[in-house]
C-alpha positions in Angstrom: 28.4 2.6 -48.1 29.7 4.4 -45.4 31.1 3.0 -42.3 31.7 4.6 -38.8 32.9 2.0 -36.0 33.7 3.3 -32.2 33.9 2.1 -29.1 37.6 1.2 -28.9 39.8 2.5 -26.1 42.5 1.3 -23.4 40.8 -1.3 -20.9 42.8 -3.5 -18.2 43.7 -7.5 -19.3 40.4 -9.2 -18.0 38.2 -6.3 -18.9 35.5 -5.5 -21.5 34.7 -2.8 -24.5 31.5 -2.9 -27.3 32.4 -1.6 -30.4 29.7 -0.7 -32.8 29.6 0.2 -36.7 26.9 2.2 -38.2 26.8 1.7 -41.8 25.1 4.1 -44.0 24.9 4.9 -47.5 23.4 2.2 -50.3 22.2 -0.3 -47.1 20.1 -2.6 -49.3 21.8 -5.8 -50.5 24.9 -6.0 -47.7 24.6 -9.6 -46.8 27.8 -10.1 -44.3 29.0 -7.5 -41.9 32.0 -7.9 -39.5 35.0 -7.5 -37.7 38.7 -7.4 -38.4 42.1 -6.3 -36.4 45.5 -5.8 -37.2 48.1 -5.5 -34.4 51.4 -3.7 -35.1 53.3 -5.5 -37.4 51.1 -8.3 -38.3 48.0 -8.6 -41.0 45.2 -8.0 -41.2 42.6 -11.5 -39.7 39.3 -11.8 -39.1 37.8 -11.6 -35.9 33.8 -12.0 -36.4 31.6 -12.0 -38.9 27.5 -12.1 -39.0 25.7 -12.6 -42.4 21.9 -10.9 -42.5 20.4 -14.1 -41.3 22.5 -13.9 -38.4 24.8 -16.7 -39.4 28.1 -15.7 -36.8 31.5 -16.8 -37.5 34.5 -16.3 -35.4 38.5 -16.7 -35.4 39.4 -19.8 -32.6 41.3 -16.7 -30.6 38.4 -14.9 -29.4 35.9 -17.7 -29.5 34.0 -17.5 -26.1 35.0 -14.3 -25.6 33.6 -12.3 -28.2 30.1 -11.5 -29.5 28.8 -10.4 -32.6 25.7 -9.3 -33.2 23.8 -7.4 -35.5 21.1 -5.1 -35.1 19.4 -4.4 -39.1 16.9 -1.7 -38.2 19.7 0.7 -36.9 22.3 -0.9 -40.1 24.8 -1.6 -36.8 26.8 -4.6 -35.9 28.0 -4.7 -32.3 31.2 -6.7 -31.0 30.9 -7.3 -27.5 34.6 -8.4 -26.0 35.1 -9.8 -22.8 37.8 -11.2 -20.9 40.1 -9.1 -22.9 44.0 -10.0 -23.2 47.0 -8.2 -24.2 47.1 -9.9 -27.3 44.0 -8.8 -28.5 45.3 -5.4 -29.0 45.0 -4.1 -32.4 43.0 -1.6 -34.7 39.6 -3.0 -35.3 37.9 -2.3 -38.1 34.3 -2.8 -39.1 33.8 -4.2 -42.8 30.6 -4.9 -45.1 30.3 -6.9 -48.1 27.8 -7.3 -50.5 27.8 -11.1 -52.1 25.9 -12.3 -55.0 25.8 -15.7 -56.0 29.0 -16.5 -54.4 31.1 -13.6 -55.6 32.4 -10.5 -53.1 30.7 -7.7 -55.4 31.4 -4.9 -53.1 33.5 -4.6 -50.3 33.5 -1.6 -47.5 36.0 -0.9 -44.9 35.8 1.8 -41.7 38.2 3.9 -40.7 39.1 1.2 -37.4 39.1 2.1 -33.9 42.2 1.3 -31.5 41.8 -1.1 -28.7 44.8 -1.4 -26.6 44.5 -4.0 -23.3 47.1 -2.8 -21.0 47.8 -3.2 -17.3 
């Protein structure tokens, strides 16, 4: 699986910016798609996540300002981000797993997009 997320960019504190991930590649069988960051210096967390049945998870920072959202004809997952602050910037990467009973049996990453929020 092959994963291609853009969208990021430099955007003003308050503003907004979609990123999207088109996965391609052996599509059948990825049950969670999502989103990840990592700002300079820090790890790697967890921003959103969507399962196939559209199931959304999302880290208490960006709850209520971030959407997730999937769209399984195209094999794309979306992350809408609105009211953007300066801590939110980071490299954003797009990530699909494939889970059976339980168990992570596969795990893809993207190659991350850059979102800086600067005034």
């Amino acid at each position: 699986v092959q994963l291609q997320a853009s969208g990021g960019g430099l955007v003003h504190p308050g503003g907004s910016l979609r990123l999207s991930c088109v996965a391609s590649g052996s599509i059948p069988g990825i049950n969670v798609m999502g989103w990840y960051r990592q700002a300079p210096g820090k790890e790697r967390e967890s921003v959103a996540t969507i399962s196939s049945g559209g199931t959304t998870n999302y880290a208490d920072s960006v709850k209520g300002r971030f959407t997730i959202s999937r769209d399984n004809a195209k094999n794309t997952v979306y992350l809408q981000m609105n009211s953007l602050k300066p801590e939110d910037t980071a490299v954003y990467y797009c990530n699909a797993l494939r889970v059976r009973l339980g168990a992570v049996i596969d795990n893809y990453w993207g190659q991350g997009t850059e979102v800086t929020v600067s005034s």
